[in-house]
N, C-alpha and C positions, 0 to 999 in steps of 0.2 A: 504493500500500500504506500509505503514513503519512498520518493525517490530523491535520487539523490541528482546534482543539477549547479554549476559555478554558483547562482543566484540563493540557492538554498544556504551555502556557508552565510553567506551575507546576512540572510534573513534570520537565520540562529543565532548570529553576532549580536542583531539587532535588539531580538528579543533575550538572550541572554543578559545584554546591558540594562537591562531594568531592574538591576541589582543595586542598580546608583539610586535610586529613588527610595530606597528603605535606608542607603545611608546617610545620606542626604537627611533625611529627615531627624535620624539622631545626632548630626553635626550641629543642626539648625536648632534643636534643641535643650544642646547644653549651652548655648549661645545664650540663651534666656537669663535676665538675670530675677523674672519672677518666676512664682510657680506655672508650670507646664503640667497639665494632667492628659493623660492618655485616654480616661475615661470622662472626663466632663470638656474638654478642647477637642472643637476641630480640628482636623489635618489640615484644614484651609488660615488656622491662628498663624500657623507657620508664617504665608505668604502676606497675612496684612502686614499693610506696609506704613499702619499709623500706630499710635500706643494711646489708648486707652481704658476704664474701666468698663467692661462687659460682664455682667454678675448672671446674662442668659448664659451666655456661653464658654465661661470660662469662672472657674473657682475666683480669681482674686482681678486678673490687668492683664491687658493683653499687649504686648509689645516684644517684637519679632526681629531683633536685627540684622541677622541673614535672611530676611525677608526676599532677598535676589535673588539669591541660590536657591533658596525654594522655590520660589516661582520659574526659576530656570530648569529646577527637576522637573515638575512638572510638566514643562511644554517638552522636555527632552522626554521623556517618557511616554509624552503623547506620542512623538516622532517615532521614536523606536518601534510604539507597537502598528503603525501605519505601516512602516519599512517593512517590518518582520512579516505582516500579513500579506504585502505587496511580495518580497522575494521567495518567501517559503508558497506561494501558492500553486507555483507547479510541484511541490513534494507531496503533494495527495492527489490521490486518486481523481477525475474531474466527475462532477456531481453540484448538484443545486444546493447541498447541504456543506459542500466545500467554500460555493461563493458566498453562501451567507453566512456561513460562520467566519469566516475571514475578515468577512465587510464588515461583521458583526464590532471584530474586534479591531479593527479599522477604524468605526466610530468613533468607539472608545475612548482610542485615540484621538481624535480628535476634540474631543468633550476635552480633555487633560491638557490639550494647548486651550482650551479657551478660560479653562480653568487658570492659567498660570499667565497669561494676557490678560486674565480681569481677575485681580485678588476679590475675595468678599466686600471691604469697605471702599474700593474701586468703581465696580459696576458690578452691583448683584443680580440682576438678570443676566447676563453673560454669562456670569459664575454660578449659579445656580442650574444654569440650561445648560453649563459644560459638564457639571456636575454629575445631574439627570442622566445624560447622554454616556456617563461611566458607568454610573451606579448601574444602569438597564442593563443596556449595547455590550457591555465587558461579560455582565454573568451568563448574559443569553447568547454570547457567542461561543462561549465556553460549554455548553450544554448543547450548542447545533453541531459543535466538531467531536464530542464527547459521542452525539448519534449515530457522527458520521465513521468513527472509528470503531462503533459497536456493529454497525451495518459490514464494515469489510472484518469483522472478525478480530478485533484489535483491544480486546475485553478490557484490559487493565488501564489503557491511554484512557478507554470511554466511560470505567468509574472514575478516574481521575478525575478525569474535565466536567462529567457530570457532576460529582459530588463538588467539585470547587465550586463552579456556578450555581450550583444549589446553595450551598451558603451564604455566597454573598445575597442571593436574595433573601432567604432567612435572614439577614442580614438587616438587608433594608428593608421589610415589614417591620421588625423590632425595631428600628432605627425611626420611622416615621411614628411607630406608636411614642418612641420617644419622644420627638418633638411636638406634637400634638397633645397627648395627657402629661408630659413632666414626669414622667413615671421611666422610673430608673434602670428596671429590668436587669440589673446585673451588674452591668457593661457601662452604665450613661450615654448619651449621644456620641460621646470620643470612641467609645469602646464599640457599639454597633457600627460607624460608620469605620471604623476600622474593618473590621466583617465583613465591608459589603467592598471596600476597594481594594485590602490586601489579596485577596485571590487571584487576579487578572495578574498586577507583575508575578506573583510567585507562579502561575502557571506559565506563564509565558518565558521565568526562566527554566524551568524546569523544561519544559518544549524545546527551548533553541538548547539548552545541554543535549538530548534525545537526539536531534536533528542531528546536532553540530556530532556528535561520537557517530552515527550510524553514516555522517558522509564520509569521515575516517576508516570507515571499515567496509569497504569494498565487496567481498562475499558478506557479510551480514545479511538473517533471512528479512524480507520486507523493502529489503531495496532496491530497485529498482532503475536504471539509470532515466533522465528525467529530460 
């Protein structure tokens, strides 16, 4: 079912580098010189680019001094997972559940540039609809390629990719009941909306690894030249 293809290393590269986005965000946030909570702060506190008291969304002040580099991960992350989708798309099999889970997480991608072009106290409809466009488009691309590797017989890629994309959207039900009742559920709004956006980079590094070892191995079963 995977083949291998010059365009495919690339596209492994691309999604493997979405590794920089989870460090990125612990650089940015020992940067802080107030409290940072995981569970009641946005991922998007990182990227404002003003400093004030917000007692919705954050325990104590919000003020972000790597506020750039966040918002540079960000759009870099969106990029990656465009590229990734874009080069790895002749590595599967061709099928309707190939282009849309691609495109799926294509989106995604691009929800995460607009996310990091419009911090939250910038332009929150921009950031809010880039948002959206992660939260959905990343889980549900993850669960179209999860069917599509269950269809060619590829059992363990299709719980993977299913079960990731299922949580993120368990994810974001529990995340929207958050913000809506106040009600803490566990997690807090930091801790759900983690839920719903960590799965998309870790699966897609976990993918461009897969790719990137199976173009390295030539007789390897499943490969297919591209």
């Amino acid at each position: 079912m995977l083949r291998r293809g010059s365009t495919v290393i690339a596209g492994a590269v691309c999604w493997l580098s979405s590794g920089q986005f989870f460090l990125i965000q612990l650089i940015v946030q020992l940067a802080w010189t107030t409290p940072y909570s995981l569970l009641h702060n946005y991922i998007s506190d990182l990227g404002n680019t003003a400093c004030y008291p917000t007692p919705i969304s954050s325990p104590a002040y919000i003020c972000s001094p790597l506020h750039i580099v966040m918002n540079a991960s960000f759009i870099l992350l969106g990029v990656n997972l465009i590229l990734g989708a874009f080069f790895t798309y002749r590595a599967f099999d061709p099928s309707r559940l190939r282009t849309l889970g691609l495109a799926l997480i294509g989106l995604a991608g691009f929800g995460l540039m607009l996310v990091g072009f419009a911090p939250e106290n910038v332009n929150t409809g921009v950031h809010v609809t880039g948002a959206a466009l992660q939260f959905v488009s990343g889980n549900l691309g993850m669960i179209v390629l999860g069917a599509l590797f269950y269809r060619h017989h590829h059992v363990p890629f299709g719980r993977f990719s299913m079960l990731w994309g299922s949580l993120g959207l368990i994810g974001l039900a529990a995340f929207l009941v958050c913000r809506s009742s106040q009600l803490n559920l566990g997690l807090g709004v930091g801790g759900w909306e983690r839920v719903i956006v960590y799965p998309l980079p870790l699966w897609a590094m976990i993918m461009g690894l897969i790719l990137f070892i199976r173009t390295q191995q030539p007789n390897m079963p499943g490969m297919d030249e591209g």
